[in-house]
C-alpha positions in Angstrom: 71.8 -22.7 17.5 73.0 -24.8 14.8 69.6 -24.9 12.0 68.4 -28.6 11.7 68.2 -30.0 9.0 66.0 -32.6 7.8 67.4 -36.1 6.9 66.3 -38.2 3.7 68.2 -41.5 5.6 67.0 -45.1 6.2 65.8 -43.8 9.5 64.1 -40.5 9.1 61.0 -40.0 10.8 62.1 -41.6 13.9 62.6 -40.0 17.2 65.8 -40.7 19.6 65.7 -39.5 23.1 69.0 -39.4 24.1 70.1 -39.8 27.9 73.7 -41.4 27.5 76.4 -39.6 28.2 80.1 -40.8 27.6 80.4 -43.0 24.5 78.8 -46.5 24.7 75.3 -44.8 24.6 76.6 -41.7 22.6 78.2 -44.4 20.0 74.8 -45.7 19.2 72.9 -42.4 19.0 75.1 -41.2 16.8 74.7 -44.1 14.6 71.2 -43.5 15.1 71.6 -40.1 13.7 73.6 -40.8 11.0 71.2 -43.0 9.5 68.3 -40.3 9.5 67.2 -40.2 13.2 66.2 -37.3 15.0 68.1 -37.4 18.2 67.7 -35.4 21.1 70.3 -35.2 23.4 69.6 -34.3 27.3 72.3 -33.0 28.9 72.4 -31.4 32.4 72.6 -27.4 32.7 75.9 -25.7 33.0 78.5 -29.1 32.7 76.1 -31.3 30.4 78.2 -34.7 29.1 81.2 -35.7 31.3 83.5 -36.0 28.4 83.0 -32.2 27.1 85.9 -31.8 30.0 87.6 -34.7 28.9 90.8 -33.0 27.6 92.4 -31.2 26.0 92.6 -30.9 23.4 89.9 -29.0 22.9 88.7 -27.3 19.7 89.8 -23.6 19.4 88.0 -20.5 18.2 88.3 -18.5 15.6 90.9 -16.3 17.5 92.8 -19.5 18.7 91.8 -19.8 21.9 90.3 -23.2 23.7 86.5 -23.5 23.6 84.8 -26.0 25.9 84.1 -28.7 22.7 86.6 -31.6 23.7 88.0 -33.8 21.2 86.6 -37.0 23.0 82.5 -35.3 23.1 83.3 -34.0 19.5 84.0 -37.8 18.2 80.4 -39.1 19.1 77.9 -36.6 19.3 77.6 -35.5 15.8 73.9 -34.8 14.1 72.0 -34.5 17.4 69.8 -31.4 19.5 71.4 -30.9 22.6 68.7 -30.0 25.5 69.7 -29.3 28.6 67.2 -30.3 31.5 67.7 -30.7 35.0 66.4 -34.0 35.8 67.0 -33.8 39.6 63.8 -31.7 39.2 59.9 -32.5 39.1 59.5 -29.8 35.9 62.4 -31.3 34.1 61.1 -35.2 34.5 57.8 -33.7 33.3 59.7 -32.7 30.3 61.3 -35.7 29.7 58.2 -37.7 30.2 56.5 -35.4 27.5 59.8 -35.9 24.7 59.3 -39.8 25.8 55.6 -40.0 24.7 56.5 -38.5 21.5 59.5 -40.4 21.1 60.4 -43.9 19.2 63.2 -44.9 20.7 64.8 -43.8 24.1 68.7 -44.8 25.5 70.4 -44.1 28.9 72.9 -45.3 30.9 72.3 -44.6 34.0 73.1 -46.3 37.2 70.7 -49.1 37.8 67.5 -48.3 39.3 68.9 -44.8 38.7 65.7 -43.6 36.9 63.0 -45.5 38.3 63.2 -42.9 41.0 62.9 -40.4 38.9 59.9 -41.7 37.3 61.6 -42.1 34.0 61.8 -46.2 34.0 60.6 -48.6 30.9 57.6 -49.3 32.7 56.5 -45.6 33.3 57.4 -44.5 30.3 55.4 -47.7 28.7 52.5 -47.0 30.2 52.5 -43.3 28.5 54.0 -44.7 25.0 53.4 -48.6 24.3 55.3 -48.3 21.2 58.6 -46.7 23.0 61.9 -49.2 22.3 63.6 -48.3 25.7 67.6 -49.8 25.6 69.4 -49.6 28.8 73.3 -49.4 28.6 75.1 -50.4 31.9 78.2 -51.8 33.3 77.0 -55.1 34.1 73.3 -55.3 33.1 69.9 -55.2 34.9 70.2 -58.8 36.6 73.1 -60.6 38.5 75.4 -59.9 41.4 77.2 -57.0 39.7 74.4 -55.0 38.6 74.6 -52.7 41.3 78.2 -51.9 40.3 79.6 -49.0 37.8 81.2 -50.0 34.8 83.9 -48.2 32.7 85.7 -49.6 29.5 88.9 -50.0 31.6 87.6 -52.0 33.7 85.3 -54.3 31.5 88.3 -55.0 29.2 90.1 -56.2 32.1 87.0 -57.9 33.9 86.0 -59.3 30.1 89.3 -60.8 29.4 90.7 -58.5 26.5 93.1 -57.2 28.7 94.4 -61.1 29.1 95.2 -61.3 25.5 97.0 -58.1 24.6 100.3 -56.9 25.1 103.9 -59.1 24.4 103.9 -62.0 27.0 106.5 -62.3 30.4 109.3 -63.8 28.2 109.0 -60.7 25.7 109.0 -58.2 29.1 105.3 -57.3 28.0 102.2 -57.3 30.8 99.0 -56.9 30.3 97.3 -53.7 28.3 94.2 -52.5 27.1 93.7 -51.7 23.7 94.4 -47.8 22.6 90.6 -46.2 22.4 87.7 -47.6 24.6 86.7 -50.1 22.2 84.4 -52.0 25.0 82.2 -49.4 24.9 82.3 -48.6 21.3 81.8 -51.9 20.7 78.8 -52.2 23.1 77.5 -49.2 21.9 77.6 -51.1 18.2 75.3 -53.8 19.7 72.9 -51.4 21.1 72.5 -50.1 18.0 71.8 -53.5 16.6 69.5 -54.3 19.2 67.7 -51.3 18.5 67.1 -51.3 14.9 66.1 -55.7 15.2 63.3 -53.5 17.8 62.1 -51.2 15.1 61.3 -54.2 12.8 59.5 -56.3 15.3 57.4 -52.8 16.4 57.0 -52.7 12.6 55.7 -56.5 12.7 53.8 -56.0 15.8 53.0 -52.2 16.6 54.7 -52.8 20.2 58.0 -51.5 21.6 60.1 -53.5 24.1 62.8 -52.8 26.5 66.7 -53.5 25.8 69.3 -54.3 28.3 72.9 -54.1 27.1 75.9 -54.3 29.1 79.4 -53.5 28.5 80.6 -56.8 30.2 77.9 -59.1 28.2 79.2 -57.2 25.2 83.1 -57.4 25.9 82.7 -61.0 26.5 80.6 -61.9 23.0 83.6 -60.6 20.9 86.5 -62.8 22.2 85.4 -64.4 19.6 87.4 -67.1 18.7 90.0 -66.5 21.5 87.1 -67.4 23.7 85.3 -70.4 21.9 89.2 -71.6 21.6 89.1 -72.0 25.4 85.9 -73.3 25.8 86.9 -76.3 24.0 90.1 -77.1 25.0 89.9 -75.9 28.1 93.6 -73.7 28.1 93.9 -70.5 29.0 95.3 -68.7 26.3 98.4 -66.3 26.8 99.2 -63.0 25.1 101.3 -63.5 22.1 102.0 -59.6 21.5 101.4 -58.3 17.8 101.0 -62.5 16.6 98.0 -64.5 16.5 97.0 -67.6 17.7 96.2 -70.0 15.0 98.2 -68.6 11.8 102.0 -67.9 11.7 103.5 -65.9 10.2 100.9 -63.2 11.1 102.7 -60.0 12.8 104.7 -57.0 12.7 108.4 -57.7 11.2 111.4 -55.6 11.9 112.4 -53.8 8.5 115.9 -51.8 8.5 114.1 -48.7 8.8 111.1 -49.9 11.0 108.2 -52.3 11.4 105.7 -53.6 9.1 102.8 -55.8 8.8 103.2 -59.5 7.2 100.0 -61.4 7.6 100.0 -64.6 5.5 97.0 -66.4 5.8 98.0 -69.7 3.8 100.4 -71.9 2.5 100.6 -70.6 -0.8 101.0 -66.8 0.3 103.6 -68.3 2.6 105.7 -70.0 -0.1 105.3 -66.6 -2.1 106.8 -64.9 0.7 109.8 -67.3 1.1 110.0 -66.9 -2.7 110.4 -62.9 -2.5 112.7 -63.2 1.0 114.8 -65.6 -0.8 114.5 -68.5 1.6 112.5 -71.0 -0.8 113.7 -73.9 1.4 111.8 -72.2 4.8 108.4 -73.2 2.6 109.5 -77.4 1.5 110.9 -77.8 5.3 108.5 -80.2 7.1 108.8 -78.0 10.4 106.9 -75.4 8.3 105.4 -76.3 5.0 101.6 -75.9 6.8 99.9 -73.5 9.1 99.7 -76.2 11.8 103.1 -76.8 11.3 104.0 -73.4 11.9 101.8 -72.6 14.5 103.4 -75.1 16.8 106.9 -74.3 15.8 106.6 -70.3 15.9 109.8 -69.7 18.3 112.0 -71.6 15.7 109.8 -69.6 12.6 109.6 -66.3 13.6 113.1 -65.5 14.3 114.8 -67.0 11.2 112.2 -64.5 9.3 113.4 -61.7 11.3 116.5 -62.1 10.6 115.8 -61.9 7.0 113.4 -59.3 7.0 116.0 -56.8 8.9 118.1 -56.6 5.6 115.7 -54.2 3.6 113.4 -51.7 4.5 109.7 -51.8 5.4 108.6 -50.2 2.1 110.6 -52.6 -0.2 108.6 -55.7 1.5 105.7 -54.1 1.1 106.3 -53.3 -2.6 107.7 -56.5 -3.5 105.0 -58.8 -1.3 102.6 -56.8 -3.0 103.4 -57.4 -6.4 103.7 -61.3 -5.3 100.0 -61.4 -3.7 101.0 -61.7 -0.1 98.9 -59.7 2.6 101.2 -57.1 3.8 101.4 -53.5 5.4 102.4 -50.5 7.0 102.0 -49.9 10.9 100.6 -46.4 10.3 100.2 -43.7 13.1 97.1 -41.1 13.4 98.3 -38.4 11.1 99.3 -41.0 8.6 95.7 -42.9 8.5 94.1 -39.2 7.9 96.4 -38.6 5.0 96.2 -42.1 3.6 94.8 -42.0 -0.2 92.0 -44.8 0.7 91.1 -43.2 4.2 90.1 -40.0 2.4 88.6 -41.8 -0.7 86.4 -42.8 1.4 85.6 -39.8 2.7 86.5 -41.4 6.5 87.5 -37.9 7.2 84.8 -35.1 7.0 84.5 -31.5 7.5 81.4 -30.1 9.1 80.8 -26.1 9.8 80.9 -25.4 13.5 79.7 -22.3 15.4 83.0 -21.2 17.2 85.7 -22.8 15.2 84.1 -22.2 11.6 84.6 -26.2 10.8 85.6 -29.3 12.9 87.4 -32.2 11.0 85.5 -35.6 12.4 85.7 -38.8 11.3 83.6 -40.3 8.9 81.0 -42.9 9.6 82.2 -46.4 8.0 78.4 -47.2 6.5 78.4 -46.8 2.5 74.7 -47.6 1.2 73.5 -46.9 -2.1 69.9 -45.8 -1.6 69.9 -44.5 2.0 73.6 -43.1 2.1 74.3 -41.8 5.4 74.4 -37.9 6.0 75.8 -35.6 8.0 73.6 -32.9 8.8 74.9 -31.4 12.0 78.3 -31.0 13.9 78.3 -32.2 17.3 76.2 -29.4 19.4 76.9 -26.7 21.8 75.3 -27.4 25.3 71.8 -26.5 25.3 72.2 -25.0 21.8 68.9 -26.4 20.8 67.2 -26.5 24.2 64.6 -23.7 23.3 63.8 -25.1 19.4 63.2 -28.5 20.4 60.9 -27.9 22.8 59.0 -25.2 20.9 58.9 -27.5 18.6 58.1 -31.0 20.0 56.0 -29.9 23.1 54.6 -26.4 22.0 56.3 -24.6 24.9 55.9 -20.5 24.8 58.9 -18.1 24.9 57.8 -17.5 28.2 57.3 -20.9 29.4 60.9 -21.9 28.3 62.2 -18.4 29.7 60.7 -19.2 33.2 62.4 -22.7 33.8 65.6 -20.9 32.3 65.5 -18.5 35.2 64.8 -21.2 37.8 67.9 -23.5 36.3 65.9 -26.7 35.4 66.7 -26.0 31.2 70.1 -24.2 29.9 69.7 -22.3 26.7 73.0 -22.4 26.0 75.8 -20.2 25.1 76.8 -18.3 22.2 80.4 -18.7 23.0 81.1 -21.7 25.1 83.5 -20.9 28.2 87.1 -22.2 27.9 87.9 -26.1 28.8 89.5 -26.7 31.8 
């Protein structure tokens, strides 16, 4: 068992029962957590979350060998108590009914109607806890004609229109393609956490809690953003327009000899600086192109005559010189680049945090700088059921006994002190 520490953050003293598993719900606990929460995170005996076998890799011992810590569970799970309970049974509702009375906040995402049978919907729990700020992650929400249905952030960011809007278009050879990590439900788990925290004030306001449905569609949906409002007033269906964007040109990656980089001028007087450094200061006076507008409707004339010029040097003299002129401009970094990356680790977006079987885990760091309630990081994502046996010692009085009885009968899992090797 990994010791808990107590947090001095914005949100100490409150209590997060955790019944999320993947990553929109485990985005926002972990949030949660960072910010000072206490979260508790129910897991079922023996497999606990789904994406502990989501790999590899997975993190390795201290003698090299794979453990059962994934990569994927590691990168959202961080300063929480994992508890396994089996909630298929009567004694392990109980439980959960008994952390619910005691708890501020509580987030699931279970299948719709999913935990009504079990006794472990809003209004159950409401009835035992009036203050309890209950949010409800699902596919497609509590109401309407999908609700029934399962969602994963594949599917939403093709169902939600993302999917639309990324990749090269037809003419290119490019189709359609979702975006690199599962941002739908990072993103959704993002708003949750929102949600959540505009709850705590009004309970603050009012002394009640409330219930919170958020939905990965409603959520994928919200941050087309101007993509979307752009169709809702013209009425076009916009196309995919690969690494450009739809209402500023020249804003893309550029061949250098040596590879690509990132020229993203936002206006015309960054534009005519870049002519100026490209030597082409008649691109910036010719009417086809001296405005955005311009631009924007004469791209496929534009965009090749800067390719061609940016091919003659390589990626790092642009960036240099465009630098030193004030144009925006950048590498296209990959992974090991953005963890080495002088900013990145200024700051401190990659942490260290001791871990039972591997010594330390590298993470990445949480993106919230504030100056009176910094955000801390107390805890490395658990072992399952590591803190099965403390929390409930310590938040429902259990005896060693008690605890030791529903070990035996399988309803909790007191964990491992060396996890068996992922699969």
């Amino acid at each position: 068992m990994q010791q808990t520490v107590p947090s001095k953050g914005a949100l100490s003293g409150l209590l997060v029962l955790d019944l999320s598993r993947i990553l929109a719900g485990p985005t926002c606990t972990q949030i949660l957590g960072d910010l000072g929460a206490e979260v508790i995170k129910i897991e079922r005996p023996v497999r606990g979350d789904d994406t502990r076998g989501w790999g590899p890799p997975f993190l390795k011992n201290a003698d090299g060998e794979e453990t059962s810590e994934s990569a994927y569970y590691l990168s959202s799970n961080r300063n929480k108590d994992s508890v396994a309970i089996d909630l298929a049974s009567e004694e392990g509702q109980d439980l959960i009914r008994k952390l619910a009375e005691k708890a501020d906040i509580l987030v699931e995402n279970f299948k719709v109607g999913d935990l009504k049978r079990r006794g472990l919907d809003y209004e159950t729990l409401k009835a035992i806890n009036p203050k309890l700020i209950y949010c409800s992650i699902s596919g497609f929400g509590q109401t309407g004609p999908y609700s029934h249905r399962a969602g994963y952030d594949f599917l939403i960011q093709g169902m939600g229109g993302i999917m639309s809007l990324t990749g090269f278009d037809d003419e290119d050879g490019g189709t359609q393609t979702k975006c690199g990590v599962g941002i739908a439900d990072v993103m959704c788990g993002m708003y949750a956490t929102v949600s959540i925290l505009a709850a705590v004030h009004h309970r603050h306001r009012t002394g009640e809690g409330q219930y919170i449905d958020i939905s990965l569609l409603d959520a994928q949906v919200s941050w087309l953003i101007n993509q979307g409002v752009a169709h809702l007033v013209s009425g076009e269906v916009p196309g995919r327009l690969g690494n450009g964007h739809p209402t500023i040109v020249p804003y893309e990656t550029f061949p250098g000899a040596d590879g690509p980089f990132i020229l993203a001028v936002g206006n015309d007087s960054q534009f005519q600086k870049f002519c100026d450094v490209a030597g082409a200061p008649e691109l910036a006076t010719d009417p086809l192109f001296a405005k955005n507008a311009d631009r924007v409707r004469n791209r496929k004339t534009l965009v090749p005559k800067i390719r061609r010029l940016t091919i003659e040097r390589d990626a790092a003299d642009w960036i240099r010189d465009l630098e030193a002129a004030g144009v925006p401009c950048g590498p296209v970094n990959d992974l090991g680049q953005v963890f080495t990356d002088h900013q990145v680790l200024a700051r401190e977006m990659k942490i260290t945090l001791p871990h039972p079987v591997s010594g330390a885990v590298d993470l990445i760091g949480s993106p919230i700088k504030m100056g009176k309630t910094p955000v801390d990081y107390r805890k490395a994502p658990p072992m399952l059921g590591a803190d099965t046996q403390d929390v409930l010692q310590r938040h429902l009085e259990l005896s060693d006994s008690e605890i030791a009885k529903l070990a035996e009968r399988g309803i909790l899992d007191l964990g491992k002190d060396t996890p068996a090797k992922g699969n």
